[in-house]
GUDREN-857781 format. One record per atom (N, C-alpha, C, O, CB): z, y, x. Coordinates in pm, 1 decimal, m for minus. Glycine has a CB too. Example, Ala and Ser with C-alpha at 12.3 -4.5 7.8 and 13.67 -1.06 7.14 Angstrom:
! GUDREN-857781
<pt up="780.0" north="m569.0" east="1319.0"/>
<pt up="780.0" north="m450.0" east="1230.0"/>
<pt up="780.0" north="m330.0" east="1320.0"/>
<pt up="846.5" north="m331.9" east="1423.6"/>
<pt up="904.6" north="m447.3" east="1130.8"/>
<pt up="708.0" north="m225.0" east="1285.0"/>
<pt up="714.0" north="m106.0" east="1367.0"/>
<pt up="787.0" north="3.0" east="1290.0"/>
<pt up="803.9" north="113.8" east="1340.9"/>
<pt up="572.5" north="m59.8" east="1408.4"/>
//
This chain:
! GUDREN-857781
<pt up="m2472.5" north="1296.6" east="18847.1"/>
<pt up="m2506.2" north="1392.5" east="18744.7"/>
<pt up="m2459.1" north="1342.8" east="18606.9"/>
<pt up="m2408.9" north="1418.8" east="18524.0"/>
<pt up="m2657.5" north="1418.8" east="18744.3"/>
<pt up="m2476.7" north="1220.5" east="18588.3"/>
<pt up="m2433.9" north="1134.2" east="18482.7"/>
<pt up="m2284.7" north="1141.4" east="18416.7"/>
<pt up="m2269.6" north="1155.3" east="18295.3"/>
<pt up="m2452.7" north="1005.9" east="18535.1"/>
<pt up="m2173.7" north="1130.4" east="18510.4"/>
<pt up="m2073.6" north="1175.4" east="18500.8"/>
<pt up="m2008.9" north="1306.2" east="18516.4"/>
<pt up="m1889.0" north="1315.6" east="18489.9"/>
<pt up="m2040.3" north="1117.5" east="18546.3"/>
<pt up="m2074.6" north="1406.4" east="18556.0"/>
<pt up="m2011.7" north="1512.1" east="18517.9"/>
<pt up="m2089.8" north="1570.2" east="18400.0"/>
<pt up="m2039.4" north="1672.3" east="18353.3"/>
<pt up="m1993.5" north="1601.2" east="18629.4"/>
<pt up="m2191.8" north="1530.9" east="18347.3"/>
<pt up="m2239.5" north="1572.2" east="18189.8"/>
<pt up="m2124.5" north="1482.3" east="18104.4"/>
<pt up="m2079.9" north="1519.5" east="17995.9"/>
<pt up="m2431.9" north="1515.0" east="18143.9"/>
<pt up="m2085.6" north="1361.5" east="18170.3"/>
<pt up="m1994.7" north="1320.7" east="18049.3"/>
<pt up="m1851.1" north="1333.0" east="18054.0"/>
<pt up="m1767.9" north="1287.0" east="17975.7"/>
<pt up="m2013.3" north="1187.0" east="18018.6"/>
<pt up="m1828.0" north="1432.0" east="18203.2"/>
<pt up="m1672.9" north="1519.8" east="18185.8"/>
<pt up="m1694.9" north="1620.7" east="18107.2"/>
<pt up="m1628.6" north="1653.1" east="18008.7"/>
<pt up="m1602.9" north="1588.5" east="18320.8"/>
<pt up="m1826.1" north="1691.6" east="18167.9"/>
<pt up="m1802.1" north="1802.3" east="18000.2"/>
<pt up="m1831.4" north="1782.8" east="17872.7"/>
<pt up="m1779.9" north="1864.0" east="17795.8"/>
<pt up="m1873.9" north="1922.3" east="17990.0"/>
<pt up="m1908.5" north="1687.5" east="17818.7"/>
<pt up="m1911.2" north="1588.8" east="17699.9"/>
<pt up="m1750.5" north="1600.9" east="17642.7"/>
<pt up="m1714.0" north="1637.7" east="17531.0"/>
<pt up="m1958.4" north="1414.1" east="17755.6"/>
<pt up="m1686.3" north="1566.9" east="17732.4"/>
<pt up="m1511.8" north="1516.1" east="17659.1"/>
<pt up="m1452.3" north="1615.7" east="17723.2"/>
<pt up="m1336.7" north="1583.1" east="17750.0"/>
<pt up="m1421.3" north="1342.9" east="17701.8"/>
<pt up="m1488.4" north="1760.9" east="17773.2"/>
<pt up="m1414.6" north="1867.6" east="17740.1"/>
<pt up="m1425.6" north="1916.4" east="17670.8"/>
<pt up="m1324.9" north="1965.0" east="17619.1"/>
<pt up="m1400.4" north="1933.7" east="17786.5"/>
<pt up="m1505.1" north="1932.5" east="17636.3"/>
<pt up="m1621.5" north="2022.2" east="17494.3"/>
<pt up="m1576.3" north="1946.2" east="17377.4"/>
<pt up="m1525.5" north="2018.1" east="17291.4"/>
<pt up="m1836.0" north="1997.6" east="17504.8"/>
<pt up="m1580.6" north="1817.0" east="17348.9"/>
<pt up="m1535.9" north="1768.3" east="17227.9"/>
<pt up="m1354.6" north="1785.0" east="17228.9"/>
<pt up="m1273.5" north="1793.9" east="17136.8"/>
<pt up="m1596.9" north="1603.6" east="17214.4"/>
<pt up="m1340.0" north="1784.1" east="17374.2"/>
<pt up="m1131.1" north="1808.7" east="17289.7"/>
<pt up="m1091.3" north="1884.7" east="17227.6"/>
<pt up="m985.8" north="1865.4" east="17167.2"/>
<pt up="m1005.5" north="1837.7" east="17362.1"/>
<pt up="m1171.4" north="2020.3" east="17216.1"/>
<pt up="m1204.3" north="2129.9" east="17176.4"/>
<pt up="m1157.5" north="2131.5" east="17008.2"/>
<pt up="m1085.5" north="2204.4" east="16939.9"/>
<pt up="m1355.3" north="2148.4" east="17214.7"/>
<pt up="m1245.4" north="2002.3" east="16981.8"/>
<pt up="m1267.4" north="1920.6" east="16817.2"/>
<pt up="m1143.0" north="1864.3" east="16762.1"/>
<pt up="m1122.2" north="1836.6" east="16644.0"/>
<pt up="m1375.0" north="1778.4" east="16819.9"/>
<pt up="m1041.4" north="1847.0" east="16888.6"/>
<pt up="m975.3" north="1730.5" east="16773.0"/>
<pt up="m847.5" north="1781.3" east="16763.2"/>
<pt up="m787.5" north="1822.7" east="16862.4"/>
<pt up="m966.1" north="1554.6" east="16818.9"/>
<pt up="m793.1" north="1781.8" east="16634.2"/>
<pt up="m646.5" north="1835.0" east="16581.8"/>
<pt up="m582.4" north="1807.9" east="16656.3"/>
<pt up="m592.5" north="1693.9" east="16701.6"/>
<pt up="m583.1" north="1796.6" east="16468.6"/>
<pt up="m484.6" north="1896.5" east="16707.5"/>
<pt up="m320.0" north="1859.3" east="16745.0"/>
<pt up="m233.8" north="1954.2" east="16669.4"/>
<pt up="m137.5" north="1998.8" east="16731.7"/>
<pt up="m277.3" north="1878.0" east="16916.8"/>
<pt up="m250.1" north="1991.1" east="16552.8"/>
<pt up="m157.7" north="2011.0" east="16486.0"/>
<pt up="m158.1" north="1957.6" east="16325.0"/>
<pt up="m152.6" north="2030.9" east="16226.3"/>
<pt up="m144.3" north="2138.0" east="16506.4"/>
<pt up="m167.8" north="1780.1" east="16326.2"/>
<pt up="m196.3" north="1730.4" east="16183.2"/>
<pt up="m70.8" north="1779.7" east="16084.5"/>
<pt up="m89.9" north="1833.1" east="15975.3"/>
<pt up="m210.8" north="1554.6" east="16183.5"/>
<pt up="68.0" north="1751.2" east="16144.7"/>
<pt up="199.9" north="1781.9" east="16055.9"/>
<pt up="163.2" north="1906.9" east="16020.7"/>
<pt up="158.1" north="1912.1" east="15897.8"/>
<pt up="353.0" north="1777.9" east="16127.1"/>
<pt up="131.0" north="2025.8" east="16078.3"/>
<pt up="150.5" north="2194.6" east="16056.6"/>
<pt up="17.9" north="2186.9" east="15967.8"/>
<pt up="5.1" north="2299.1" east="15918.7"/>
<pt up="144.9" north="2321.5" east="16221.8"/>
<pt up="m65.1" north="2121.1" east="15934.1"/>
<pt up="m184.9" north="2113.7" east="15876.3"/>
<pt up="m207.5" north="2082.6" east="15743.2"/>
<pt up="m274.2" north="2131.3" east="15652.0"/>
<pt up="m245.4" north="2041.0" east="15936.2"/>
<pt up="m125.3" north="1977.7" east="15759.2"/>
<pt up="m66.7" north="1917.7" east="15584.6"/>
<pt up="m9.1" north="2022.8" east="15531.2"/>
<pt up="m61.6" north="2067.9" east="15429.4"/>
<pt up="61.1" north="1786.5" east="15570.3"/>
<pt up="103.2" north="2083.9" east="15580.9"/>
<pt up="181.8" north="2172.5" east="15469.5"/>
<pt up="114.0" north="2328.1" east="15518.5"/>
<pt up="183.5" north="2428.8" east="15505.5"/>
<pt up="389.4" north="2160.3" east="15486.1"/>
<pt up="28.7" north="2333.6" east="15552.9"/>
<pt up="m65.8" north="2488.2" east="15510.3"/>
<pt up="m78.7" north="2524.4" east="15442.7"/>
<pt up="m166.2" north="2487.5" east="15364.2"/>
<pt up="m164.4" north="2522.4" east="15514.3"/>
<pt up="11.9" north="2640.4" east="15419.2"/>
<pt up="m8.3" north="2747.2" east="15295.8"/>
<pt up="82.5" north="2677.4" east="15214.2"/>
<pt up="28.3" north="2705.3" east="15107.3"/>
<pt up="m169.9" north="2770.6" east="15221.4"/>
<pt up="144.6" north="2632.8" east="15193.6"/>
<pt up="276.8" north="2549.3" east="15129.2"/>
<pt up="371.1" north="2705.8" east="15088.1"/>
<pt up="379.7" north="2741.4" east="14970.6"/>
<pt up="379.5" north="2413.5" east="15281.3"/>
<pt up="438.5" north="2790.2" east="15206.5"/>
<pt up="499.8" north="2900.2" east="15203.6"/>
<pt up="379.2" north="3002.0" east="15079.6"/>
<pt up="428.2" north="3100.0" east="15023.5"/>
<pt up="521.9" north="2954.0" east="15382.7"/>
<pt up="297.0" north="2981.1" east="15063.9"/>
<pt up="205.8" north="3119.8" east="14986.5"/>
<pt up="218.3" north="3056.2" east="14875.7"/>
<pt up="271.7" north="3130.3" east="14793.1"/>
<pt up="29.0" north="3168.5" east="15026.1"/>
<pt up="188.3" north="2925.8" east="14821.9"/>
<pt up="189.4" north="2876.7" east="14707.3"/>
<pt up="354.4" north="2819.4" east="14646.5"/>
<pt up="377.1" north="2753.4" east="14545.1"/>
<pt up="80.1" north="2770.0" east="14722.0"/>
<pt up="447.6" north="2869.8" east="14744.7"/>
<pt up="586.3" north="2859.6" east="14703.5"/>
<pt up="687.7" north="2995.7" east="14589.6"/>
<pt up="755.9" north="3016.9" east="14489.3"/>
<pt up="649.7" north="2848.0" east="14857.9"/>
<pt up="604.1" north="3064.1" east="14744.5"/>
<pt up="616.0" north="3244.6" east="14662.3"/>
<pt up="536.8" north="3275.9" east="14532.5"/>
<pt up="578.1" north="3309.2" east="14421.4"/>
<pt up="544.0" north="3377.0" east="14771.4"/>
<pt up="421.3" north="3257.3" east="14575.1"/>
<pt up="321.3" north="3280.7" east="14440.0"/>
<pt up="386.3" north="3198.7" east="14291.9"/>
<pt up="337.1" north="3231.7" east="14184.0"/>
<pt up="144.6" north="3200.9" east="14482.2"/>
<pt up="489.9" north="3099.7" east="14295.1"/>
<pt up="505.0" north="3023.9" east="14209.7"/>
<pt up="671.2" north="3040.0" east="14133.6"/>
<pt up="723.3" north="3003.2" east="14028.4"/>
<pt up="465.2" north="2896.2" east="14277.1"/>
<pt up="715.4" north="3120.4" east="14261.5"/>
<pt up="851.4" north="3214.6" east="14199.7"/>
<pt up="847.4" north="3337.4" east="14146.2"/>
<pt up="940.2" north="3405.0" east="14101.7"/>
<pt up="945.6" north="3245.5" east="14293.0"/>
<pt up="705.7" north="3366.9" east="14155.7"/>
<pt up="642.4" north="3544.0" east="14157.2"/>
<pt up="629.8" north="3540.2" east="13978.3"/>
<pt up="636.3" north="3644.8" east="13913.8"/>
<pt up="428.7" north="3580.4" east="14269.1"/>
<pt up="606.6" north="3370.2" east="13895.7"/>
<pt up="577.5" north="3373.1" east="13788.7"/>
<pt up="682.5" north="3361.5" east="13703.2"/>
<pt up="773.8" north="3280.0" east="13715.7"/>
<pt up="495.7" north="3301.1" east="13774.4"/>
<pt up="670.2" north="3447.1" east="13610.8"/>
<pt up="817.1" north="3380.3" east="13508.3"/>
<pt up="789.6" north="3241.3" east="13398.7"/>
<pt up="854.9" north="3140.4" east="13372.2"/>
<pt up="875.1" north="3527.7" east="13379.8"/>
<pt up="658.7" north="3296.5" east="13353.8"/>
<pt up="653.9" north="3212.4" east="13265.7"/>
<pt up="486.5" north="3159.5" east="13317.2"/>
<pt up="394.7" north="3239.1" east="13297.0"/>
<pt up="689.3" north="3280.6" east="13107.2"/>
<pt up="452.8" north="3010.3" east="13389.4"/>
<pt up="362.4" north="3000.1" east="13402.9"/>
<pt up="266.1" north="2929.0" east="13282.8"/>
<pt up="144.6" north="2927.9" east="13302.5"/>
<pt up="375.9" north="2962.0" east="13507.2"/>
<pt up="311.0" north="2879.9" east="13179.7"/>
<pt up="251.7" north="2855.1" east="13059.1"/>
<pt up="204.3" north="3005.6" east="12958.8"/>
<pt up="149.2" north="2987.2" east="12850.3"/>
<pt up="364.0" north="2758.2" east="12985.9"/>
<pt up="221.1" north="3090.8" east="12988.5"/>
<pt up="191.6" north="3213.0" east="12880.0"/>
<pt up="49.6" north="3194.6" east="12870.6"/>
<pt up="17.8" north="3243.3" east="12762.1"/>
<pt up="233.2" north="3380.5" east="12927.8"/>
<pt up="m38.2" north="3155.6" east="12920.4"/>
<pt up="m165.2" north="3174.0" east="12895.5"/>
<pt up="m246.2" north="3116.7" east="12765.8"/>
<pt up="m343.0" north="3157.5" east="12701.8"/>
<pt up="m215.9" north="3131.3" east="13002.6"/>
<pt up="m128.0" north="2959.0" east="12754.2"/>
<pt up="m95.3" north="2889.6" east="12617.2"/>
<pt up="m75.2" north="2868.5" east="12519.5"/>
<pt up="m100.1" north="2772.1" east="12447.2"/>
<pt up="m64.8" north="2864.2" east="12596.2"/>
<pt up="14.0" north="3034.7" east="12495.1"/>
<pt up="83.8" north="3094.5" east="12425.7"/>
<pt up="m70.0" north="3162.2" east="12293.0"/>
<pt up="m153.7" north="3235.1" east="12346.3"/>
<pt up="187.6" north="3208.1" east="12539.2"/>
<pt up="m85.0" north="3138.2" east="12173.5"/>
<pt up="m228.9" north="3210.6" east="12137.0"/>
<pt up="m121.0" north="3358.4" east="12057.9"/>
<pt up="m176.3" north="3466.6" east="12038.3"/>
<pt up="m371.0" north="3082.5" east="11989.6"/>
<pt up="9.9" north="3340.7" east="12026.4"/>
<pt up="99.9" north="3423.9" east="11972.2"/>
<pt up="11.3" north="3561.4" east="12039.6"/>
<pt up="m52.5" north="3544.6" east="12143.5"/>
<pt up="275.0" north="3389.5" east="12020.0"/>
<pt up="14.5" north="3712.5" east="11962.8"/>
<pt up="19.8" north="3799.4" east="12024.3"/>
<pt up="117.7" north="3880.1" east="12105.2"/>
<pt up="234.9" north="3859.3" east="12073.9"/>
<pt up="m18.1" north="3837.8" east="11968.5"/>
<pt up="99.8" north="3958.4" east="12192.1"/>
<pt up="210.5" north="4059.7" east="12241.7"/>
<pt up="234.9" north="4161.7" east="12212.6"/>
<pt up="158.1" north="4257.6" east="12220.0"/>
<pt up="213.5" north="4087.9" east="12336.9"/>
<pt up="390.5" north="4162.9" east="12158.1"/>
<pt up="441.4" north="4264.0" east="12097.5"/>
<pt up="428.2" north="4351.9" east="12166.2"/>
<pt up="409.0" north="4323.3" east="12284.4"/>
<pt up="549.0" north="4258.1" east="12059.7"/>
<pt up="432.0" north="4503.3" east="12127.0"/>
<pt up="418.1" north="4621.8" east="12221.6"/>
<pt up="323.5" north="4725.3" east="12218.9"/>
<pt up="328.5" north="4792.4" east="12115.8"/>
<pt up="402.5" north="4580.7" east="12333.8"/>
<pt up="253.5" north="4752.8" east="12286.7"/>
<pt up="198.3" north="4919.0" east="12229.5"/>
<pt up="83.5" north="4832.6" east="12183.3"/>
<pt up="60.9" north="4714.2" east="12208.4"/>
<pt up="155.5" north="5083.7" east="12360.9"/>
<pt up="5.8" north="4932.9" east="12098.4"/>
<pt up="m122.0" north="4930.0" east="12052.0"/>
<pt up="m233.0" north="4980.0" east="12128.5"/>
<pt up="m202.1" north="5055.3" east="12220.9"/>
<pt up="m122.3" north="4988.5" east="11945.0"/>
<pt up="m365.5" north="4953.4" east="12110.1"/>
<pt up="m441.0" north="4967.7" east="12228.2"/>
<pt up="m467.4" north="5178.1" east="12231.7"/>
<pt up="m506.1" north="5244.4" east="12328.0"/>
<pt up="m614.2" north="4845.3" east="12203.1"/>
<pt up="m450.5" north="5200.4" east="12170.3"/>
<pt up="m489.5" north="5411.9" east="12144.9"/>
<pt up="m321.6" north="5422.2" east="12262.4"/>
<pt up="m327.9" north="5465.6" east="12377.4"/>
<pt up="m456.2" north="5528.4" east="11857.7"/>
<pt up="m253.6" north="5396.7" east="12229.0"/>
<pt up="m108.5" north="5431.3" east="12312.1"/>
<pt up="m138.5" north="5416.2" east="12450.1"/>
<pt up="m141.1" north="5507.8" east="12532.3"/>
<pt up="25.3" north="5328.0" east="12277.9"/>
<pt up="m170.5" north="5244.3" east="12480.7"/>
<pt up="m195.0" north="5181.9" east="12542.3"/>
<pt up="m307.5" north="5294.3" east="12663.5"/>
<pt up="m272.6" north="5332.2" east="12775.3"/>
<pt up="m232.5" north="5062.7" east="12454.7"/>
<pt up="m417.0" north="5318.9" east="12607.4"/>
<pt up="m540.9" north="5373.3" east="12643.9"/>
<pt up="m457.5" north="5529.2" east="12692.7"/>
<pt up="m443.7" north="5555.6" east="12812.1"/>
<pt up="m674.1" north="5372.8" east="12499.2"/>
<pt up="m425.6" north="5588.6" east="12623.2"/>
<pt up="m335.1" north="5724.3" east="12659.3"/>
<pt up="m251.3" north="5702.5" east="12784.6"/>
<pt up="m273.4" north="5756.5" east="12893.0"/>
<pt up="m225.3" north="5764.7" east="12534.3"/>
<pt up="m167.0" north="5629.8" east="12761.6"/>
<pt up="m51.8" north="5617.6" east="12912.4"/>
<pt up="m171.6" north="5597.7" east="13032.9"/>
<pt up="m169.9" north="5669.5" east="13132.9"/>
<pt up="87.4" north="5435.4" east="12911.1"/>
<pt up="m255.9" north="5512.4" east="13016.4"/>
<pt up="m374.4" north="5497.1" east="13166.1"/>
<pt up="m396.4" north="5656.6" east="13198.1"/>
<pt up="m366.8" north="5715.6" east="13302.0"/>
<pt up="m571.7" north="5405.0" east="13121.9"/>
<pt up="m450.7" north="5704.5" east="13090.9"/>
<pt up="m540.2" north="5830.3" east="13088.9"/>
<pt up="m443.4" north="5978.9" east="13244.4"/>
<pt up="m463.3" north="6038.8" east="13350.0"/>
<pt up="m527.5" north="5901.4" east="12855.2"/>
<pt up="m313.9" north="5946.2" east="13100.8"/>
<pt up="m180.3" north="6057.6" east="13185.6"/>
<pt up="m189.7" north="5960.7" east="13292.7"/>
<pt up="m275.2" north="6004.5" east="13369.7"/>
<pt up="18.0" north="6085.2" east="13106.6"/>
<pt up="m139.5" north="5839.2" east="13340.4"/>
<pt up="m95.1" north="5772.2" east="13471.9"/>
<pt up="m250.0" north="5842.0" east="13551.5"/>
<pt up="m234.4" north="5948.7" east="13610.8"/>
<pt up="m70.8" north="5557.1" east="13461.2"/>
<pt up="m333.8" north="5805.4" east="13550.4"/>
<pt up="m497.7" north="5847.3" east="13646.3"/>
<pt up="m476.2" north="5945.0" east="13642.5"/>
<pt up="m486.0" north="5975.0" east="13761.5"/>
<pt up="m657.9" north="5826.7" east="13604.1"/>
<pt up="m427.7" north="6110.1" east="13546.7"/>
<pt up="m443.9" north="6193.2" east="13599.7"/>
<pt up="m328.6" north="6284.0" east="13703.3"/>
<pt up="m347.8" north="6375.7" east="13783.1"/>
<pt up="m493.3" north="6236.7" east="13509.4"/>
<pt up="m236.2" north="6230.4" east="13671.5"/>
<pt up="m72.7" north="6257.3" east="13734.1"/>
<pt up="m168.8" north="6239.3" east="13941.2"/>
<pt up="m137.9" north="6312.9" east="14034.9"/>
<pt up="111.3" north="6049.9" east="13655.5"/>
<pt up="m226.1" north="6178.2" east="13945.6"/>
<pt up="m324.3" north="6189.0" east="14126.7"/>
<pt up="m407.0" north="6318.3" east="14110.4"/>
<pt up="m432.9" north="6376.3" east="14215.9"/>
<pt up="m472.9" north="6028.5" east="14169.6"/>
<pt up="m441.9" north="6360.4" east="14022.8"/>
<pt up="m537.5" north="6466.9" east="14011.7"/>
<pt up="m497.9" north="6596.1" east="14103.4"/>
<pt up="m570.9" north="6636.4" east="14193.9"/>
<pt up="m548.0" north="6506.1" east="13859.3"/>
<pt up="m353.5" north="6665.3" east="14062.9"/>
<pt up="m281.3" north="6769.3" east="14102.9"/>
<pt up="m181.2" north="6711.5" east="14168.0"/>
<pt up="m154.9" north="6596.8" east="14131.7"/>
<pt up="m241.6" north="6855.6" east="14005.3"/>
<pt up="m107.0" north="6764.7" east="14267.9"/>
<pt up="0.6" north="6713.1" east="14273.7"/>
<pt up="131.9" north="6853.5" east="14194.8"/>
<pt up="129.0" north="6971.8" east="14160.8"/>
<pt up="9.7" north="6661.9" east="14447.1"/>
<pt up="284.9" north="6674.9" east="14203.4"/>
<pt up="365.5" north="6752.3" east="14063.0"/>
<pt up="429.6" north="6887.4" east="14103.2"/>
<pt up="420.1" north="6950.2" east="14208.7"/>
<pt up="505.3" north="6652.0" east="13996.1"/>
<pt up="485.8" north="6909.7" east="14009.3"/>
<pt up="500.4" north="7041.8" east="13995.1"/>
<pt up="620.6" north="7116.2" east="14139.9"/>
<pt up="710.8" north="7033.1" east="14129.4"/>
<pt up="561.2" north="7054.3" east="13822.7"/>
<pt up="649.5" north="7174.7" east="14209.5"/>
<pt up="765.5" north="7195.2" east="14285.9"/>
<pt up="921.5" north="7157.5" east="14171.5"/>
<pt up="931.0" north="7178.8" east="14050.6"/>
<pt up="750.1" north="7374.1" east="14347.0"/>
<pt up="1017.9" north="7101.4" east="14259.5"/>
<pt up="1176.5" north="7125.7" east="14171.7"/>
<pt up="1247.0" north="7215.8" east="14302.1"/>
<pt up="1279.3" north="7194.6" east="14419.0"/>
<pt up="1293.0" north="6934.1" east="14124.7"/>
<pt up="1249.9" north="7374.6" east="14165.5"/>
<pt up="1387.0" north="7446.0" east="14279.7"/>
<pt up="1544.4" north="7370.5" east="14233.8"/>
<pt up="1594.4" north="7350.1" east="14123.2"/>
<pt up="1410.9" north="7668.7" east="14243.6"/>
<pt up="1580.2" north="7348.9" east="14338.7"/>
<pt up="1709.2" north="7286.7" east="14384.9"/>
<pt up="1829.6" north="7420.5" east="14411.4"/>
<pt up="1836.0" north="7503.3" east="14502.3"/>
<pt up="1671.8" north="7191.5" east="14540.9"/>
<pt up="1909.0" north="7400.7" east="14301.2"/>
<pt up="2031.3" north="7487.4" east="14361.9"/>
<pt up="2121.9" north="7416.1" east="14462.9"/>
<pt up="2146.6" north="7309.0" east="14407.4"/>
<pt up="2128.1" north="7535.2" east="14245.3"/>
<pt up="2184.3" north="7417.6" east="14580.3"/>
<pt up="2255.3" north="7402.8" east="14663.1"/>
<pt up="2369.9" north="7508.2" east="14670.8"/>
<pt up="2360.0" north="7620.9" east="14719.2"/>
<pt up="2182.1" north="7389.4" east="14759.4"/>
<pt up="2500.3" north="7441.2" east="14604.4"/>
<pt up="2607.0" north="7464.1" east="14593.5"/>
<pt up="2716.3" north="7433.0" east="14699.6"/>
<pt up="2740.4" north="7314.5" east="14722.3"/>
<pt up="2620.7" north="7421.0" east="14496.2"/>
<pt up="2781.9" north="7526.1" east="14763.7"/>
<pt up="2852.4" north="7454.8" east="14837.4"/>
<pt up="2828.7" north="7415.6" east="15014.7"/>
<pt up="2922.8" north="7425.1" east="15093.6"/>
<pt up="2848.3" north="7352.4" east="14757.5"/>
<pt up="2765.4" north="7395.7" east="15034.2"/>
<pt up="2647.3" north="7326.4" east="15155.8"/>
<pt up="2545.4" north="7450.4" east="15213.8"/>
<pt up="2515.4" north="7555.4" east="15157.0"/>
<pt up="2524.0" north="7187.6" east="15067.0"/>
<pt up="2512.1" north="7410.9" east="15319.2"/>
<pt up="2416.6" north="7521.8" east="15393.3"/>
<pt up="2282.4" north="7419.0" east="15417.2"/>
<pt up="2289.7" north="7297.0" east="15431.9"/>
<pt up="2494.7" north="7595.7" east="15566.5"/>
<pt up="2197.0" north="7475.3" east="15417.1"/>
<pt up="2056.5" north="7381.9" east="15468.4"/>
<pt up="2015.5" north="7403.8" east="15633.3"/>
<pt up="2000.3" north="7506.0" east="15700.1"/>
<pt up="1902.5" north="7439.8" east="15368.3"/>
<pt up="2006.2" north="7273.7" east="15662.9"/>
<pt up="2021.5" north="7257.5" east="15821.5"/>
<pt up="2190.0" north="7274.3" east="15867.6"/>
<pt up="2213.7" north="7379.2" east="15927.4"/>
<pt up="1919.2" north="7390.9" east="15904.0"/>
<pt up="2266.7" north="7213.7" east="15853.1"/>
<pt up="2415.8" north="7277.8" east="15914.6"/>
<pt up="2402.8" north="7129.1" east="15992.3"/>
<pt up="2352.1" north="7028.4" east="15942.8"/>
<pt up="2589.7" north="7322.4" east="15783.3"/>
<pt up="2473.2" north="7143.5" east="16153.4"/>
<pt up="2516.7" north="7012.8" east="16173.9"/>
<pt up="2622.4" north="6994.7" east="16246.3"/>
<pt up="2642.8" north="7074.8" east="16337.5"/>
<pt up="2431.3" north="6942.6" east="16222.4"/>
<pt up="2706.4" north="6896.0" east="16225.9"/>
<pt up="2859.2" north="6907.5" east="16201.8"/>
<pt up="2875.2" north="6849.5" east="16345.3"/>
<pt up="2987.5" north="6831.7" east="16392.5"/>
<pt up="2938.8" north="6815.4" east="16057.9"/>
//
């Protein structure tokens, strides 16, 4: 009885132990490679200079139109078709 509690003892624990230490170390290496080309300038936060560019009323307006542009959808475009038939297949 003794020994087969301590075969499953050391099946149950192999369970526990790494076999993938190399693939383990560089985890997530690929996300923090991308994430770090994704930045242009990773010092801007440094920067106390302001940013040139709209003012906050402009700023506040473009959100307003962008949120409501989902509201309706846009308007139809009639398309003249010159030349060409709709549905033709050659």
């Amino acid at each position: 009885m003794n020994k087969l509690a301590i075969a499953l003892l050391l099946v149950l624990t192999a369970g526990c132990s790494t076999v993938t230490p190399n693939y383990d170390t560089k985890f997530g290496d690929a996300v923090r490679q991308a994430k770090l080309k994704m930045i242009i300038n990773p010092d801007a936060g440094k920067n106390p200079d302001q940013v040139a560019g709209m003012d906050g009323k402009a700023a506040k307006e473009t959100i307003n139109l962008y949120q409501g542009s989902f509201k309706a959808p846009p308007p139809a475009v009639n398309v003249i078709n010159i030349g060409g038939s709709l549905g033709a297949t050659q």
